[in-house]
N, CA, C and O atoms as CSV, one atom per row, in Angstrom:
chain,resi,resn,atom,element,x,y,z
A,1,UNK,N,N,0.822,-1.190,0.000
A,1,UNK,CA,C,0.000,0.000,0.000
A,1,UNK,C,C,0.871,1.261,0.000
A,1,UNK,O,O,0.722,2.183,-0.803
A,2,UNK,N,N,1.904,1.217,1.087
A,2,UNK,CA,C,2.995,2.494,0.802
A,2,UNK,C,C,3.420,2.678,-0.784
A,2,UNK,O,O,3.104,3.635,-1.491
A,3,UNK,N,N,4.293,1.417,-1.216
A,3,UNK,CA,C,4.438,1.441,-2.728
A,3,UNK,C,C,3.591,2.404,-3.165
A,3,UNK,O,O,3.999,3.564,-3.208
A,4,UNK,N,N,2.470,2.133,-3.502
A,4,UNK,CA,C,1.092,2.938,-4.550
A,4,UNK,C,C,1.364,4.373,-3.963
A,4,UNK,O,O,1.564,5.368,-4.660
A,5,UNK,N,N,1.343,4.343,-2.493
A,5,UNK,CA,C,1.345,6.140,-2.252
A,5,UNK,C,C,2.388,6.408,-2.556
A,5,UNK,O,O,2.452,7.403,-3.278
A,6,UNK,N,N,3.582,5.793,-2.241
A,6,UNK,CA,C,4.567,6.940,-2.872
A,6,UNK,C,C,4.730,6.733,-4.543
A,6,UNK,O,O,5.353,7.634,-5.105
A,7,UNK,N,N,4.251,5.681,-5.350
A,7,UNK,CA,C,3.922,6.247,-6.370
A,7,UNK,C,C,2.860,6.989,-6.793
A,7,UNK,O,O,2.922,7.317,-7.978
A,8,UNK,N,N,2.071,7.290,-6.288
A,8,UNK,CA,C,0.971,8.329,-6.608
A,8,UNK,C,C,1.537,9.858,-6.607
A,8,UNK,O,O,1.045,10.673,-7.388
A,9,UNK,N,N,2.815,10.312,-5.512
A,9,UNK,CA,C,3.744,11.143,-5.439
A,9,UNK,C,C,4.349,11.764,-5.960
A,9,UNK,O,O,4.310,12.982,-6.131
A,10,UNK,N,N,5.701,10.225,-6.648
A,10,UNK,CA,C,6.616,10.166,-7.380
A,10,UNK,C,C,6.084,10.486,-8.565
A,10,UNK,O,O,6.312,11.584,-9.073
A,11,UNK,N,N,5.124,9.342,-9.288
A,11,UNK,CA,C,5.167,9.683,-10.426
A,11,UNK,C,C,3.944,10.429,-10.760
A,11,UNK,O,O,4.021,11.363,-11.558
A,12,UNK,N,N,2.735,10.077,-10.180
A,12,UNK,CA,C,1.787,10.620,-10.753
A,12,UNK,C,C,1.671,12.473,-10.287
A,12,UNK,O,O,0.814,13.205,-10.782
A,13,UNK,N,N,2.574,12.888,-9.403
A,13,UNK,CA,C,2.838,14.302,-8.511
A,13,UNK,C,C,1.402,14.583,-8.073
A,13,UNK,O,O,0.662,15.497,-8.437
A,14,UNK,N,N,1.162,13.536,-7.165
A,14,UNK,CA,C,-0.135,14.010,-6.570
A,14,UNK,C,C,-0.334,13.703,-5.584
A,14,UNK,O,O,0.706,13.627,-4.930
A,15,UNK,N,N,-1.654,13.322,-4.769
A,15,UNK,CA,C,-1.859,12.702,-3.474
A,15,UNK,C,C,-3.051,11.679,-3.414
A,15,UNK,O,O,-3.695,11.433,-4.434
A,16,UNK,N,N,-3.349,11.064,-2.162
A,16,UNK,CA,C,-4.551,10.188,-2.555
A,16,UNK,C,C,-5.708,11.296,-2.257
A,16,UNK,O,O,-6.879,11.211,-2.628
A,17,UNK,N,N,-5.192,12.232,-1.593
A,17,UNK,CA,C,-6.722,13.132,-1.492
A,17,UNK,C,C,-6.976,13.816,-2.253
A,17,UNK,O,O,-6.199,14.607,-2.787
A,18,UNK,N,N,-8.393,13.641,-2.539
A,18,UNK,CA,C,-9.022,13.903,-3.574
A,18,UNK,C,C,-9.072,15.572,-3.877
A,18,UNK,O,O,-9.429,15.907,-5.007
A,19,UNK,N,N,-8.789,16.421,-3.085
A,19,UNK,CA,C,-8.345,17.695,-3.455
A,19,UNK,C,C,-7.202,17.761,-4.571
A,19,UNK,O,O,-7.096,18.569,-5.494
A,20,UNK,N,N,-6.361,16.668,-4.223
A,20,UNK,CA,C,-4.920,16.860,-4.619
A,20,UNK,C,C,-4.726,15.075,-5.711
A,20,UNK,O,O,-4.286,14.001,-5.300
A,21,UNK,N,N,-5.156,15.361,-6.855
A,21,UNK,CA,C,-5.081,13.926,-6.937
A,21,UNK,C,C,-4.139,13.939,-8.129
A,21,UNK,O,O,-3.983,14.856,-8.935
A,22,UNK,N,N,-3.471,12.616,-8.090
A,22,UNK,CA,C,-2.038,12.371,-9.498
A,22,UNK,C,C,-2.681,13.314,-10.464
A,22,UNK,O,O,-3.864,13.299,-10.804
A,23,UNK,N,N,-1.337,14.499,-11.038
A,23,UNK,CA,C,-1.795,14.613,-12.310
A,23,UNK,C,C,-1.283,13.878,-13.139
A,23,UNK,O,O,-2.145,13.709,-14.002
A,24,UNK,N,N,-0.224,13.234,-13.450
A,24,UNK,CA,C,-0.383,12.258,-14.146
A,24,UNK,C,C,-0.843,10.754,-13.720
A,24,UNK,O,O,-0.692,10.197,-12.632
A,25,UNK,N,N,-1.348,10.353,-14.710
A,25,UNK,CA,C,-1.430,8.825,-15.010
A,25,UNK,C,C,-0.552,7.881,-14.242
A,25,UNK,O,O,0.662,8.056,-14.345
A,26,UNK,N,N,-1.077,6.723,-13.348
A,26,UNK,CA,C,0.170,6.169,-12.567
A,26,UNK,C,C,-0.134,5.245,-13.491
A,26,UNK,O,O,-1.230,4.906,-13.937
A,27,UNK,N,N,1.160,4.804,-13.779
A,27,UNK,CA,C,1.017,3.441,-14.176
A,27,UNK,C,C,2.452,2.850,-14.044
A,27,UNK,O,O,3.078,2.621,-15.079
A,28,UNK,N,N,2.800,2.689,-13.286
A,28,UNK,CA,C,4.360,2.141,-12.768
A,28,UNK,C,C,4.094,1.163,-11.166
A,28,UNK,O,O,2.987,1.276,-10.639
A,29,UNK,N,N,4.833,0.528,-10.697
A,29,UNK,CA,C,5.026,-0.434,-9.617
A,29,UNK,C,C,4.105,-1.091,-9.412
A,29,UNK,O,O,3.991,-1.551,-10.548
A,30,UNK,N,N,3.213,-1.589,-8.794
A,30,UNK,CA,C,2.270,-2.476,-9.125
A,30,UNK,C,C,0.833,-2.396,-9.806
A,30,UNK,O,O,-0.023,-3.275,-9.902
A,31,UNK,N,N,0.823,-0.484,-10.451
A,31,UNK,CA,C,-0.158,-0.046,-11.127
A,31,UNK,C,C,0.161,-0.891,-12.411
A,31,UNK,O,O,-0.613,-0.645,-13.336
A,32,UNK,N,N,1.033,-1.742,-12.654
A,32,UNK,CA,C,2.149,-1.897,-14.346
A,32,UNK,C,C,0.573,-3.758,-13.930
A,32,UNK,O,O,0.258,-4.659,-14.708
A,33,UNK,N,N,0.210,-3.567,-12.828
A,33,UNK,CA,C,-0.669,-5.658,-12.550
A,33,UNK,C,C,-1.693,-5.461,-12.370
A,33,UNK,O,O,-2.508,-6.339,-12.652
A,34,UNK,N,N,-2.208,-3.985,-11.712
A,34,UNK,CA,C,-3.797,-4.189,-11.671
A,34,UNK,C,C,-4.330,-2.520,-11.448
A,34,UNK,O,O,-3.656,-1.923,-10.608
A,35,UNK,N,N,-5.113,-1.949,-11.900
A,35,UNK,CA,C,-5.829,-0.728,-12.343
A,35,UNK,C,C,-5.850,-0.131,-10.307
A,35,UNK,O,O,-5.716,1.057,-10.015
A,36,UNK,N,N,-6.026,-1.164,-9.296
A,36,UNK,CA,C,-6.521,-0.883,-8.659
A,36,UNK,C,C,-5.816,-1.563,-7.551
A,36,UNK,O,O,-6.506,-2.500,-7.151
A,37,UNK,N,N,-4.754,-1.454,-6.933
A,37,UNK,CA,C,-3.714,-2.170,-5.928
A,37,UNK,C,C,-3.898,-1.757,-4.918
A,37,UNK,O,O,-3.724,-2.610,-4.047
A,38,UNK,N,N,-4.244,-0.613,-4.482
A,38,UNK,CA,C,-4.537,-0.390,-2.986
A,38,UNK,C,C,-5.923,-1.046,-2.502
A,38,UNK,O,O,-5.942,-1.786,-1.518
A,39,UNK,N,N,-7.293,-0.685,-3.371
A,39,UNK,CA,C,-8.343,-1.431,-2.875
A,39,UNK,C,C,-7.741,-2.900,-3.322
A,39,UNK,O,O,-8.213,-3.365,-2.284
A,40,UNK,N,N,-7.198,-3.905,-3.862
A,40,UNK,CA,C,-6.738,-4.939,-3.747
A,40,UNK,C,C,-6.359,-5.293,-2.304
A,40,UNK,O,O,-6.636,-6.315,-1.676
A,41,UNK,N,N,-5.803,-4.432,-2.001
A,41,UNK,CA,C,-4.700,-4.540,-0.725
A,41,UNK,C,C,-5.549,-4.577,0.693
A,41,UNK,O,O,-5.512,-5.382,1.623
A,42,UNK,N,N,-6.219,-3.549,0.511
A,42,UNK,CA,C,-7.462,-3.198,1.750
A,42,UNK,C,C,-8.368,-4.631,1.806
A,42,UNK,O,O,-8.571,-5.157,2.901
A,43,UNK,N,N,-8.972,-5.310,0.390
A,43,UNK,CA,C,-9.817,-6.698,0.528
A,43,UNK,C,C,-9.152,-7.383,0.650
A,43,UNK,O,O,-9.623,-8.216,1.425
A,44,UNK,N,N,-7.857,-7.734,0.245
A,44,UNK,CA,C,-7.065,-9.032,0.875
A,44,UNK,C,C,-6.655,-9.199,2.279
A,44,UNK,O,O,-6.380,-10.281,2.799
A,45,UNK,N,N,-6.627,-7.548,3.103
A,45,UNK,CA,C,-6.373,-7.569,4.346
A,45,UNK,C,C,-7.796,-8.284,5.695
A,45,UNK,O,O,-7.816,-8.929,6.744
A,46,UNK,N,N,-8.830,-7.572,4.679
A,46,UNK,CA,C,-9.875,-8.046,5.699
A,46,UNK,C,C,-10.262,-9.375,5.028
A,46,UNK,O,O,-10.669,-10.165,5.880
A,47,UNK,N,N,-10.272,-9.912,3.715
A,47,UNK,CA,C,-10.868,-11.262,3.710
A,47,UNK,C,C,-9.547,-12.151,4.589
A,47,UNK,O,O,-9.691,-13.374,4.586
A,48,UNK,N,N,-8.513,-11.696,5.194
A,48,UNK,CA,C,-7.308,-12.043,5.466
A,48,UNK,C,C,-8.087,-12.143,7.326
A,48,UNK,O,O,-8.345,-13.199,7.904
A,49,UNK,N,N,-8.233,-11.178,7.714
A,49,UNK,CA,C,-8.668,-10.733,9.003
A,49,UNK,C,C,-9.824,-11.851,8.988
A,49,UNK,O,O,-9.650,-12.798,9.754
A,50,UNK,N,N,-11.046,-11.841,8.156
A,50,UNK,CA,C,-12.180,-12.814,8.326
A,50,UNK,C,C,-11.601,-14.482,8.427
A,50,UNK,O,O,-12.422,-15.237,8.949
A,51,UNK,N,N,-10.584,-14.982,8.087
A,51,UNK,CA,C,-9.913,-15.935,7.748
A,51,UNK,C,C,-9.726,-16.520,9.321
A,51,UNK,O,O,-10.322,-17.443,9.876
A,52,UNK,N,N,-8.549,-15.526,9.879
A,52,UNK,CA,C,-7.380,-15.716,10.715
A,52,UNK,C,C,-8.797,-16.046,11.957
A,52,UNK,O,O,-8.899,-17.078,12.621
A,53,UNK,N,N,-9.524,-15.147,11.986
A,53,UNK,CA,C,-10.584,-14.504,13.441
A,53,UNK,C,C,-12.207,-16.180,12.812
A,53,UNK,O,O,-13.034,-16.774,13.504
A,54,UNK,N,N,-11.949,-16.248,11.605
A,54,UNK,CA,C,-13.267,-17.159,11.688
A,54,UNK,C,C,-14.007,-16.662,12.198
A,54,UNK,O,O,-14.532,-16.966,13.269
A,55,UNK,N,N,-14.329,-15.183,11.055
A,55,UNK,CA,C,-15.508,-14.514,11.893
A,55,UNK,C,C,-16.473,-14.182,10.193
A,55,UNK,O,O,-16.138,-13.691,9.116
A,56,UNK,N,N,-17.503,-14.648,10.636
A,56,UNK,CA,C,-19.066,-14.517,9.669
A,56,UNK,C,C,-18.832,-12.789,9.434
A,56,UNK,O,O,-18.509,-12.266,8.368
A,57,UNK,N,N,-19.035,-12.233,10.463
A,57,UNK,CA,C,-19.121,-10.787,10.439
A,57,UNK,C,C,-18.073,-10.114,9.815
A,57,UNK,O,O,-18.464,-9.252,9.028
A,58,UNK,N,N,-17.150,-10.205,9.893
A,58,UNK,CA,C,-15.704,-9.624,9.314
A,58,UNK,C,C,-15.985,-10.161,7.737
A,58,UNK,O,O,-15.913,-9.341,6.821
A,59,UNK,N,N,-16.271,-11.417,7.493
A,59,UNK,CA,C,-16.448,-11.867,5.909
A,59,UNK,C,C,-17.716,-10.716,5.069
A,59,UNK,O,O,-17.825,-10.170,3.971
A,60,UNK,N,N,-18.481,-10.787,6.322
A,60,UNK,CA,C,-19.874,-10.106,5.447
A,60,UNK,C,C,-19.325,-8.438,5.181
A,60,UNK,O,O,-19.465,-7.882,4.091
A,61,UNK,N,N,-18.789,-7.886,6.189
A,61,UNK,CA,C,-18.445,-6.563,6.409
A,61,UNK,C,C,-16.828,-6.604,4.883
A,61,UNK,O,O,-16.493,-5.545,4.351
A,62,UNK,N,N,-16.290,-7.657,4.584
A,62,UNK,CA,C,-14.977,-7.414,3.788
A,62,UNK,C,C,-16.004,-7.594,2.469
A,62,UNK,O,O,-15.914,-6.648,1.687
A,63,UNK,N,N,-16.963,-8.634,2.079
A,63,UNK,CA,C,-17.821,-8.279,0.820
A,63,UNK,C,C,-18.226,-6.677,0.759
A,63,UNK,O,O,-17.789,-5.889,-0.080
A,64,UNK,N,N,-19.021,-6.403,1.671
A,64,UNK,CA,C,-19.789,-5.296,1.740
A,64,UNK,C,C,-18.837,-4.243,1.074
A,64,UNK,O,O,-19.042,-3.658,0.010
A,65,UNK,N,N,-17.726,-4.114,1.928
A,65,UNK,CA,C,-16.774,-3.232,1.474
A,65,UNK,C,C,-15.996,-3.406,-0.142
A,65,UNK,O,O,-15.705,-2.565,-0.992
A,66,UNK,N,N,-15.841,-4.791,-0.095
A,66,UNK,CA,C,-15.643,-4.787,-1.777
A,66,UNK,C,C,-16.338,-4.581,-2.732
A,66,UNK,O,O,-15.797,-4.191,-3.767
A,67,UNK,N,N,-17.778,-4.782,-2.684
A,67,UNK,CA,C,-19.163,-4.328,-3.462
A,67,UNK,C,C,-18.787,-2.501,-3.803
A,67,UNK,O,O,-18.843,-1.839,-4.839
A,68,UNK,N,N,-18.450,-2.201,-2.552
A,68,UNK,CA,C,-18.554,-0.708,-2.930
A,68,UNK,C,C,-17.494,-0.181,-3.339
A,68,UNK,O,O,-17.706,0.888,-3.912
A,69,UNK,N,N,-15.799,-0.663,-3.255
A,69,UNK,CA,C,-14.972,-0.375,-4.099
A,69,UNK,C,C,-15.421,-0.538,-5.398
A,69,UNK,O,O,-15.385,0.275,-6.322
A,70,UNK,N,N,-15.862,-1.711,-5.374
A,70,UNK,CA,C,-16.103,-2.248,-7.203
A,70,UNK,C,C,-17.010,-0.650,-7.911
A,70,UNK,O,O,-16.931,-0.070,-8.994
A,71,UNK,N,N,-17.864,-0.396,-6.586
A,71,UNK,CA,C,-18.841,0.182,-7.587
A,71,UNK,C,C,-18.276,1.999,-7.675
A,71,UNK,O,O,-18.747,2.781,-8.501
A,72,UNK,N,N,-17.470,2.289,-6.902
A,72,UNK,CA,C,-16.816,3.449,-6.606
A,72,UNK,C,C,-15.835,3.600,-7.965
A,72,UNK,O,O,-15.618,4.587,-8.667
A,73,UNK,N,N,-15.351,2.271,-8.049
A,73,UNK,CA,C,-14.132,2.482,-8.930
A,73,UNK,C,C,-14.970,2.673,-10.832
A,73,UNK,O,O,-14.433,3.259,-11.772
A,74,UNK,N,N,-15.828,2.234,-10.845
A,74,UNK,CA,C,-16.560,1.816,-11.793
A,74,UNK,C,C,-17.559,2.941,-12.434
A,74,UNK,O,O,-17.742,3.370,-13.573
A,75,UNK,N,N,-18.054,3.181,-11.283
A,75,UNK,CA,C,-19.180,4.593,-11.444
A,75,UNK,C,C,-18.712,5.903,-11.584
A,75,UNK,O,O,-19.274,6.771,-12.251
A,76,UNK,N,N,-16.865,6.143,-10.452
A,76,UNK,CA,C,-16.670,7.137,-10.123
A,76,UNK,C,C,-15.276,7.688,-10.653
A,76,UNK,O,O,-15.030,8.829,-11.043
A,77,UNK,N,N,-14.587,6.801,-10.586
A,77,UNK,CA,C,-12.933,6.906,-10.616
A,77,UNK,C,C,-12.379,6.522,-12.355
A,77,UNK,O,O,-11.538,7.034,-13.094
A,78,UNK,N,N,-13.342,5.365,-12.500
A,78,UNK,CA,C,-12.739,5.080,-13.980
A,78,UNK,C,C,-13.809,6.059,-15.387
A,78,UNK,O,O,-13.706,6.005,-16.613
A,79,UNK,N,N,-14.697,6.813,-14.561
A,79,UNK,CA,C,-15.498,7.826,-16.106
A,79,UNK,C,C,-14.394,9.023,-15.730
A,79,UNK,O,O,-13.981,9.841,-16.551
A,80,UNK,N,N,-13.993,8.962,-14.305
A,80,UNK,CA,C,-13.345,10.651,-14.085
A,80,UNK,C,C,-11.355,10.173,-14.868
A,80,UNK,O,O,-10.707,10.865,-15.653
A,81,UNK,N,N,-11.095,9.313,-14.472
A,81,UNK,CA,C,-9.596,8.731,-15.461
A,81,UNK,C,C,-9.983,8.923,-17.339
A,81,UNK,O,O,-9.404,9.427,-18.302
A,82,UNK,N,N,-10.872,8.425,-17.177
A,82,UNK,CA,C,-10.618,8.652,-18.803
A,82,UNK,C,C,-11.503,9.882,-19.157
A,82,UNK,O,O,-11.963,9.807,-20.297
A,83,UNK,N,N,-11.825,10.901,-18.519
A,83,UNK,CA,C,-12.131,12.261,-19.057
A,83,UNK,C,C,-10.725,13.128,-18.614
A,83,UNK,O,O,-10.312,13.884,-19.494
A,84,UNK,N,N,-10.208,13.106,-17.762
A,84,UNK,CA,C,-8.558,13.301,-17.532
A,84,UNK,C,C,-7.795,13.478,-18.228
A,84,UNK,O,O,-7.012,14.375,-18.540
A,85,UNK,N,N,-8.279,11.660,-18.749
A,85,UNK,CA,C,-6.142,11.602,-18.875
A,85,UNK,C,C,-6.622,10.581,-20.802
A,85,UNK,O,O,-5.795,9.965,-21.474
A,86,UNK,N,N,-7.859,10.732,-21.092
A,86,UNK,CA,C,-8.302,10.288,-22.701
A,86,UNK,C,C,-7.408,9.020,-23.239
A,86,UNK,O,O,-7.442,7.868,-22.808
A,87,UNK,N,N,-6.905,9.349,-23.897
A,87,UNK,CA,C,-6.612,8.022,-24.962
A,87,UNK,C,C,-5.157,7.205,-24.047
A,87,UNK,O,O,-4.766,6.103,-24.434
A,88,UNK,N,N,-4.496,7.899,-22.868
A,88,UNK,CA,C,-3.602,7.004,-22.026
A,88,UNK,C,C,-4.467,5.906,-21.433
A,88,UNK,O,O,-4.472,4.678,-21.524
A,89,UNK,N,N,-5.332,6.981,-20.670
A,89,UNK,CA,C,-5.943,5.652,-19.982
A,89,UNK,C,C,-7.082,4.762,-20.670
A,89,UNK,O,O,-7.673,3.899,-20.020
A,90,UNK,N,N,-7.362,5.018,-22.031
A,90,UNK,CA,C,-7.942,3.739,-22.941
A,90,UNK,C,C,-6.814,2.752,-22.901
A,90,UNK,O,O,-6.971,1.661,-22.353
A,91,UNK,N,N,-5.442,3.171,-23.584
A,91,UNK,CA,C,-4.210,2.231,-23.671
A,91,UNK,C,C,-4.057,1.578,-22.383
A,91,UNK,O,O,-3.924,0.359,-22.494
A,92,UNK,N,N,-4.037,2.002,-21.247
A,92,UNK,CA,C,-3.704,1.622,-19.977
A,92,UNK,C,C,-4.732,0.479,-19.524
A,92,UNK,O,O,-4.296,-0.527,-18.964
A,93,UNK,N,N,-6.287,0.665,-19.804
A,93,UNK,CA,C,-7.204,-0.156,-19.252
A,93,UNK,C,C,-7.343,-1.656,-20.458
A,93,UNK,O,O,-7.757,-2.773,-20.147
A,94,UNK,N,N,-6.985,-1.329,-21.466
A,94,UNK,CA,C,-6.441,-2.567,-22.765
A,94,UNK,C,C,-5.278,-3.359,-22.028
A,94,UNK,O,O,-5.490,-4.566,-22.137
A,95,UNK,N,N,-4.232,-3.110,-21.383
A,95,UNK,CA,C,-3.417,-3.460,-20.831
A,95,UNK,C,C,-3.329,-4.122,-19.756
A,95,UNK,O,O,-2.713,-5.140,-19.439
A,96,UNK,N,N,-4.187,-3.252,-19.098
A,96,UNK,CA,C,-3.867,-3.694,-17.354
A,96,UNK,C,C,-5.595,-4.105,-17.238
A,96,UNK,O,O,-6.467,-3.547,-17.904
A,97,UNK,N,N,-5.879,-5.416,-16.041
A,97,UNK,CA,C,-7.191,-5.396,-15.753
A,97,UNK,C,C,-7.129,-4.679,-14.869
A,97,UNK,O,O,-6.031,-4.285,-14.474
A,98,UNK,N,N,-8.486,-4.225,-14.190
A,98,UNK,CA,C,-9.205,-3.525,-13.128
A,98,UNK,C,C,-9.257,-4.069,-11.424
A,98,UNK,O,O,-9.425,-3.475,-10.359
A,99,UNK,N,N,-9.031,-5.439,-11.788
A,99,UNK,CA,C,-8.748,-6.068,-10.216
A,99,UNK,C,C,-7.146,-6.535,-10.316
A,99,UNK,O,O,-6.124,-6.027,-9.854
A,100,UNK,N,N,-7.386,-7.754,-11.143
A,100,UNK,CA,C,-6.203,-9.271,-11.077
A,100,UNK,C,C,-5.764,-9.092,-12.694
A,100,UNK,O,O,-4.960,-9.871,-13.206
């Protein structure tokens, strides 16, 4: 997860807050495997947590939360990337999938 922020920094010269977000296009360190590595990172931690704890609740609460990345990234993040950043991030989403 550090990785992604300090590439969001480095290369994209931006931040994760949304005041301040990459102006460029990340697509370097593990942006180069999946559109979306930090919410990767956040659901592998809690379907990780639901695992370890054998807890119903932690599983239902790590879906819940992935439902709404999916739909955040989908509804919100990937119409606002390609009004941005246009024909990179067509090339970029041909390339790279969105989860795996």
């Amino acid at each position: 997860m550090l990785w992604c922020v300090r590439d969001f920094y480095v290369s994209g010269k931006g931040t994760l807050a949304p005041w301040a977000p990459p102006q460029n296009l990340v697509i370097v360190g593990l942006y180069r495997y999946s559109r979306n590595p930090m919410y990767v990172t956040v659901a592998v931690i809690l379907l990780g947590w639901a695992a370890a704890f054998r807890s119903v609740g932690l599983l239902l609460y790590a879906l819940a939360v992935i439902v709404a990345f999916h739909l955040r990234v989908v509804l919100g993040e990937e119409p606002w990337l390609a009004k941005q950043h246009g024909a990179a991030w067509q090339q970029y989403t041909r390339r790279v999938r969105r989860w795996f």
